[in-house]
TILUMRO-210756 format. One record per residue (C-alpha): residue in three letters; chain; x, y, z. Coordinates in nm, 4 decimals, always signed. Example, Ala and Ser with C-alpha at 12.3 -4.5 7.8 and 13.67 -1.06 7.14 Angstrom:
! residues 2
<code=Ala | unit=A | u=+1.2300 | v=-0.4500 | w=+0.7800>
<code=Ser | unit=A | u=+1.3670 | v=-0.1060 | w=+0.7140>
END
This chain:
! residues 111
<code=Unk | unit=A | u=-3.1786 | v=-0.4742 | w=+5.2275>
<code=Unk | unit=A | u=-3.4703 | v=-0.6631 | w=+5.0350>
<code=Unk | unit=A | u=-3.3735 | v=-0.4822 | w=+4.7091>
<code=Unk | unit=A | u=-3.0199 | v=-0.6869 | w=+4.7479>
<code=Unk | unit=A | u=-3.1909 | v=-1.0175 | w=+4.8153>
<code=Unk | unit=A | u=-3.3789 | v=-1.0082 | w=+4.4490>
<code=Unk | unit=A | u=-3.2662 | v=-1.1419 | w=+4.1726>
<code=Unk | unit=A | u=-2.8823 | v=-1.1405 | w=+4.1717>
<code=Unk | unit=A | u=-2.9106 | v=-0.8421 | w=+4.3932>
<code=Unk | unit=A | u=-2.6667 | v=-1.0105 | w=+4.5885>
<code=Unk | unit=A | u=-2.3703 | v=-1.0861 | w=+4.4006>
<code=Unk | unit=A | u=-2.3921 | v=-0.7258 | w=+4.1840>
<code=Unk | unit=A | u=-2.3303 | v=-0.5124 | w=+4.5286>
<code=Unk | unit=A | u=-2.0492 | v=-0.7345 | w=+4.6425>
<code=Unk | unit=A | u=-1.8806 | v=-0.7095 | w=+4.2657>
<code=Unk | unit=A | u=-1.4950 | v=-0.7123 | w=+4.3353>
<code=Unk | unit=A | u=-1.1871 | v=-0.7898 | w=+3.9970>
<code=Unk | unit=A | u=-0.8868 | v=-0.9177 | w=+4.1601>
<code=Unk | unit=A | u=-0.5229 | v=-0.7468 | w=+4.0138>
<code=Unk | unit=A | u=-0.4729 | v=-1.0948 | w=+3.8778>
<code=Unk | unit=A | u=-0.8242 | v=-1.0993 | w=+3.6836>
<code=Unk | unit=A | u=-0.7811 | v=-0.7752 | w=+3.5672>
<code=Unk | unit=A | u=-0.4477 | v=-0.7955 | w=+3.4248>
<code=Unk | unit=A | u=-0.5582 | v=-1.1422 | w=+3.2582>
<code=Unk | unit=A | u=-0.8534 | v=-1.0083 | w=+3.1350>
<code=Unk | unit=A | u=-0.6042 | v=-0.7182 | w=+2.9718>
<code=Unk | unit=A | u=-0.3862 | v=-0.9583 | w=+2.7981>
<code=Unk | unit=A | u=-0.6906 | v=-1.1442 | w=+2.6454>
<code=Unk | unit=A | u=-0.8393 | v=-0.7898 | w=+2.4983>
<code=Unk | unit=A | u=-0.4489 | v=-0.6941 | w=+2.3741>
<code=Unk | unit=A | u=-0.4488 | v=-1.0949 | w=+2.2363>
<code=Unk | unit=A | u=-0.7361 | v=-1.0648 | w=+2.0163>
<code=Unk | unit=A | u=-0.5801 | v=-0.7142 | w=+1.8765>
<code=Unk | unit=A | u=-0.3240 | v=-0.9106 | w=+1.7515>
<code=Unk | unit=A | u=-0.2873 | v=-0.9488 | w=+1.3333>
<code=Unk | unit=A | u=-0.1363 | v=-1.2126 | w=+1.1473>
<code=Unk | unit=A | u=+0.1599 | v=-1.1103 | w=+0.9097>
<code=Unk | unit=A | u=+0.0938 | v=-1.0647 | w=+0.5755>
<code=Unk | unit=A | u=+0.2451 | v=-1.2830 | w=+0.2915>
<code=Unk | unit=A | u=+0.4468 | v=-1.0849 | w=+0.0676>
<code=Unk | unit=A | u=+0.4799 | v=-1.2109 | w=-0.3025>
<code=Unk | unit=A | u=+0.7856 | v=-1.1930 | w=-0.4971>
<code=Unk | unit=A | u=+0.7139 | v=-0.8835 | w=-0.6673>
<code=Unk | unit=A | u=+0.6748 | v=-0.7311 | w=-0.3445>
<code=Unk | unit=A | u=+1.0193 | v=-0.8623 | w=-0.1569>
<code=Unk | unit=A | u=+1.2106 | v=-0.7730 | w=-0.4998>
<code=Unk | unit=A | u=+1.0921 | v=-0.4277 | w=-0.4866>
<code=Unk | unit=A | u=+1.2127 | v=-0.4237 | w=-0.1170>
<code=Unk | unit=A | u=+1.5600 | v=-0.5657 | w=-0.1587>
<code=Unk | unit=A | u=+1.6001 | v=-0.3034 | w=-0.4759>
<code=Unk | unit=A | u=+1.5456 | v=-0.0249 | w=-0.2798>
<code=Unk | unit=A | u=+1.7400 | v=-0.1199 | w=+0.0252>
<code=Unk | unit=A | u=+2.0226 | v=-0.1411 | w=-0.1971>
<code=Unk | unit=A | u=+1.9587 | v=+0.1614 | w=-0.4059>
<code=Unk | unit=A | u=+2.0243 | v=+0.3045 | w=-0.0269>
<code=Unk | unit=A | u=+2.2918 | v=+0.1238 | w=-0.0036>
<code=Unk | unit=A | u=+2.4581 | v=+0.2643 | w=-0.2722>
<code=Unk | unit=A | u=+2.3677 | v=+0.6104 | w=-0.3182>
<code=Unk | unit=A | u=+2.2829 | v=+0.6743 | w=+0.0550>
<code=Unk | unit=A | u=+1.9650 | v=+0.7929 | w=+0.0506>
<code=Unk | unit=A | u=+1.7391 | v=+0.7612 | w=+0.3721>
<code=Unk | unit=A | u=+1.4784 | v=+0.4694 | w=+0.3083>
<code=Unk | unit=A | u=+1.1461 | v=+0.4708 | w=+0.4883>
<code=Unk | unit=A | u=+1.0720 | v=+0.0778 | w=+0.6073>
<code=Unk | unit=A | u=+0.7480 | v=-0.0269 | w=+0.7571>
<code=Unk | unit=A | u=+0.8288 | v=-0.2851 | w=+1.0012>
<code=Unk | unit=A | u=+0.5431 | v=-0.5601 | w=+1.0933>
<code=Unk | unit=A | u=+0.4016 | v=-0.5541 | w=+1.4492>
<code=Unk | unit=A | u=+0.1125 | v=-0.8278 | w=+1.5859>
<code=Unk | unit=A | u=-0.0513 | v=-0.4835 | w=+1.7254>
<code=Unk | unit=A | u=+0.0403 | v=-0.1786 | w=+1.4943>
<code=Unk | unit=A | u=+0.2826 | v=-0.1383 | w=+1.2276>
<code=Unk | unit=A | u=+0.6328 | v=+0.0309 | w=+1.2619>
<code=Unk | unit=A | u=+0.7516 | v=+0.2802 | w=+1.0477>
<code=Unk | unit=A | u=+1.1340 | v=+0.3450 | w=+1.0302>
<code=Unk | unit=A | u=+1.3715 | v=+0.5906 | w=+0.8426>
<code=Unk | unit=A | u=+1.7239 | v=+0.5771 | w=+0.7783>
<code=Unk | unit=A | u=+2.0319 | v=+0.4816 | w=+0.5258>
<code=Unk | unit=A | u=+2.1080 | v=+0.1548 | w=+0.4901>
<code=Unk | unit=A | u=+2.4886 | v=+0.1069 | w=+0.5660>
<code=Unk | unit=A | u=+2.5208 | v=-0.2720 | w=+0.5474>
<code=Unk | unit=A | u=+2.3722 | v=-0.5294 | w=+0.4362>
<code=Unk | unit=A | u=+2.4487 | v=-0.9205 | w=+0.5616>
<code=Unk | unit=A | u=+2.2868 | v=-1.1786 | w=+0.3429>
<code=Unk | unit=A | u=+2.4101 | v=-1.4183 | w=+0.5338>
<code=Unk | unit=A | u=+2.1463 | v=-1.3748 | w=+0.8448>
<code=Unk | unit=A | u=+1.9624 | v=-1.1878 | w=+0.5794>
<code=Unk | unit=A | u=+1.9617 | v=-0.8691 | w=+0.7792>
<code=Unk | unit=A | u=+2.0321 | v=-0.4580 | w=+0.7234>
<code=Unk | unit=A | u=+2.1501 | v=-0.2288 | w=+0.9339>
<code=Unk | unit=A | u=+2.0186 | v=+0.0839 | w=+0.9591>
<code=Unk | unit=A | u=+2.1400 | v=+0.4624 | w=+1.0812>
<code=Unk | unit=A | u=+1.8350 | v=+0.6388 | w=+1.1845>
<code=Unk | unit=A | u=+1.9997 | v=+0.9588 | w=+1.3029>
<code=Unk | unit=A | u=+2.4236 | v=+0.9982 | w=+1.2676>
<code=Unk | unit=A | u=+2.5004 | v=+0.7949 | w=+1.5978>
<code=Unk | unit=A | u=+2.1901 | v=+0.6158 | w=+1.6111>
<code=Unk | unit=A | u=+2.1429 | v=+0.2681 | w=+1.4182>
<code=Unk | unit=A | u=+1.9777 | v=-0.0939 | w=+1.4238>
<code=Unk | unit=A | u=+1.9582 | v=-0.3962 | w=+1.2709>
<code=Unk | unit=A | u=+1.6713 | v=-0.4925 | w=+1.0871>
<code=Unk | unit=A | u=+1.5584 | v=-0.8590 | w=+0.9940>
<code=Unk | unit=A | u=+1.4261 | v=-0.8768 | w=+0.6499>
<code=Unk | unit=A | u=+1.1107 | v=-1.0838 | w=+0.7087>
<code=Unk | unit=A | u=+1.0259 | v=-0.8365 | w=+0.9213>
<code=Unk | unit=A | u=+1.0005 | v=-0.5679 | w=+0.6636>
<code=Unk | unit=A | u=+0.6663 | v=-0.5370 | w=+0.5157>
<code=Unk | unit=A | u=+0.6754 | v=-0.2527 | w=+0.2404>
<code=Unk | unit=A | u=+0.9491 | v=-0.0021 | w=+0.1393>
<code=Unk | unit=A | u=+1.0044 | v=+0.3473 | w=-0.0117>
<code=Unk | unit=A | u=+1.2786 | v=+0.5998 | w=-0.0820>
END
């Protein structure tokens, strides 16, 4: 019992995280994982658009790496429309399978 009185004896054997703390603590750790987009220069988002309509039109499956604060996505499929308009393709992954995918979300392309 005098070994618990020392020091901060005390409060280390009564040591107790709460759910709440815990999960807080979690988000924190996850928070300062989180990266910044990068900025894409014009070279760069030219490239992109040319090859999502070289995809387009001659329906060949496109690999897109999609930006994420934690990791990075990485998405193939065909491009099968295109809307300028909300500046935004959709994509068929597999035959019945397809999304739509915001352009400033796109970080790098390749066919």
């Amino acid at each position: 019992m005098a070994k618990k009185l020392r020091g901060n004896g005390l409060f280390e054997s009564s040591r107790m995280v709460l759910p709440e703390h815990r999960e807080a603590w979690i988000r924190r750790e996850e928070s300062k994982k989180a990266r910044t987009k990068p900025v894409l220069d014009d070279q760069e988002i030219q490239q992109i658009e040319y090859l999502l309509v070289e995809s387009f039109n001659k329906r060949v499956p496109v690999v897109l790496t999609l930006f994420d604060p934690i990791e990075d996505q990485r998405v193939v499929g065909v491009v099968t429309s295109i809307n300028s308009y909300l500046r935004e393709v959709k994509l068929v992954v597999f035959e019945d399978d397809w999304q739509w995918i915001k352009l400033k979300d796109i970080i790098s392309a390749s066919i």
